[in-house]
C-alpha distance (Angstrom), angle and dihedral (degrees) to the residues before:
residue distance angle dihedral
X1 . . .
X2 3.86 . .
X3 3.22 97.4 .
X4 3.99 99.6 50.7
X5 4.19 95.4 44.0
X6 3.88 78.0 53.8
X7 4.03 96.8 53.2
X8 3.80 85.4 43.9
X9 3.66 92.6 53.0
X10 3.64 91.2 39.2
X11 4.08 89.3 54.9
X12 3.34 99.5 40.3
X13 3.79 91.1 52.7
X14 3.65 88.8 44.0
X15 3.97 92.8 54.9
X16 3.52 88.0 52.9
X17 3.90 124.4 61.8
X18 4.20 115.4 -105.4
X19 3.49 91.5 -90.1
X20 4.02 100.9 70.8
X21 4.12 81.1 43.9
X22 4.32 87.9 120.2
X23 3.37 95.3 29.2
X24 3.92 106.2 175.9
X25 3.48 97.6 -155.9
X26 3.56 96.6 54.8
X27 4.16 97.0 50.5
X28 4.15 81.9 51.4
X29 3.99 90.6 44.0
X30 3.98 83.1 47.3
X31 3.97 100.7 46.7
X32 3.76 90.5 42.4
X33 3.83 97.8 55.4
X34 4.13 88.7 38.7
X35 3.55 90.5 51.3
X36 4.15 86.3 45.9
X37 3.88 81.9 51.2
X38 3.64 96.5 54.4
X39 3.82 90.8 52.1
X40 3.85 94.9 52.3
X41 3.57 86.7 52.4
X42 3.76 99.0 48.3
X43 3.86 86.5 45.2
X44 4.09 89.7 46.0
X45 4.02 84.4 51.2
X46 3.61 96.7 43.6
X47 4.29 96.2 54.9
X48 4.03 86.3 46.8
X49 3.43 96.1 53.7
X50 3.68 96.5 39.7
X51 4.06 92.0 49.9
X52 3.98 88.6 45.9
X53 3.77 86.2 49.2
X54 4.15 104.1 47.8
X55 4.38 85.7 36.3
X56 3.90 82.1 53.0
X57 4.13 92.5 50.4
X58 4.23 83.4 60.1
X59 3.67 102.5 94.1
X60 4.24 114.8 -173.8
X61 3.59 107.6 -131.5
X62 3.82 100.7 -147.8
X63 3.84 84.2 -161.0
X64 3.92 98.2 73.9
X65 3.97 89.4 19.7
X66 3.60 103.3 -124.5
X67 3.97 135.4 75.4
X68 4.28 125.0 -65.5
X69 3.68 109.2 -130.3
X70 3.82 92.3 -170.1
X71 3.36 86.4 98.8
X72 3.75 91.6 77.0
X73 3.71 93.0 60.7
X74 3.82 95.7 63.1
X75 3.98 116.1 94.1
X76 3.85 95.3 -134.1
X77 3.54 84.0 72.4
X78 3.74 101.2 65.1
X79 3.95 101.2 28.1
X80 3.35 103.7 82.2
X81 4.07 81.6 49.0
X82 3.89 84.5 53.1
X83 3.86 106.5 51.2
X84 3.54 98.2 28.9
X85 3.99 82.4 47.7
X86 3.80 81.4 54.0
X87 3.70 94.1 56.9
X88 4.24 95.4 40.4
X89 3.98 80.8 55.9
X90 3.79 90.7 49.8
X91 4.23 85.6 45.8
X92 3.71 91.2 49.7
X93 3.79 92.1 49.7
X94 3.89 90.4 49.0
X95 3.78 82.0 54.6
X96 2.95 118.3 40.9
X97 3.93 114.7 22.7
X98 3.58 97.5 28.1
X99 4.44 88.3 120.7
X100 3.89 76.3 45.7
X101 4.00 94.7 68.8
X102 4.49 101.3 27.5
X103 3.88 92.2 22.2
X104 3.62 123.5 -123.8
X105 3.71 96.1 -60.8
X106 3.29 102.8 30.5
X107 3.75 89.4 116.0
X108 3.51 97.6 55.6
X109 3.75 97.6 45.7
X110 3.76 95.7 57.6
X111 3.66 99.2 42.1
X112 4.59 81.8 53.1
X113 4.35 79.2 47.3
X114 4.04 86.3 57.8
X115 3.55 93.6 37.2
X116 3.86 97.9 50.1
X117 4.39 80.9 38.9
X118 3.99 90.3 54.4
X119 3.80 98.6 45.4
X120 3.71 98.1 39.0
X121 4.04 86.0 55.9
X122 4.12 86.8 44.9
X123 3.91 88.2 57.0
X124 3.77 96.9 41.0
X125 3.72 85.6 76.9
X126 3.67 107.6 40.5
């Protein structure tokens, strides 16, 4: 994946003239929709497993000749759906309401706090 977030740079940089070649908003824009990207995925991983899981808790009972459903009924069946549910929740949050918890510049007021911290002790001993 190295290569092709490097082309993309690379072309968007060439589209637009040298001085747009760090463009901030574009490296946010970019880590914001990879870090969408990586949920989807975790979520897309998360159903699969889950559905190859609860289909894999059916057993056929060749003595009736169709399948046993008490399978479903047993909690090993659902917890890994539960705490790794847990942790896709926690992902989703880190995603997608993260300016919903510190605000949208949260980030850049505390690193001016430690900023305005560090230089205040620098000048306390001069």
């Amino acid at each position: 994946m190295g290569r092709l977030r490097r082309y993309m740079y690379e072309d968007y940089t060439r589209q637009h003239s040298g001085e747009f070649s760090s463009d901030e908003s574009y490296n946010v824009a970019y880590k914001k929709v990879k870090k969408i990207k990586g949920f989807y995925s975790h979520l897309k991983v998360y159903v699969i497993v889950n559905i190859i899981i609860i289909a894999s808790s059916l057993s056929r009972n060749h003595e009736v000749g169709g399948i046993d459903f008490s399978g479903l009924s047993e909690w090993h069946t659902y917890s890994t759906a539960l705490f790794w549910g847990i942790g896709l929740v926690a992902h989703g949050l880190s995603v997608f309401s993260s300016e919903w918890f510190f605000g949208s510049d949260w980030e850049k007021r505390k690193i001016q706090k430690y900023m305005d911290k560090e230089a205040s002790n620098k000048n306390k001993w001069e």
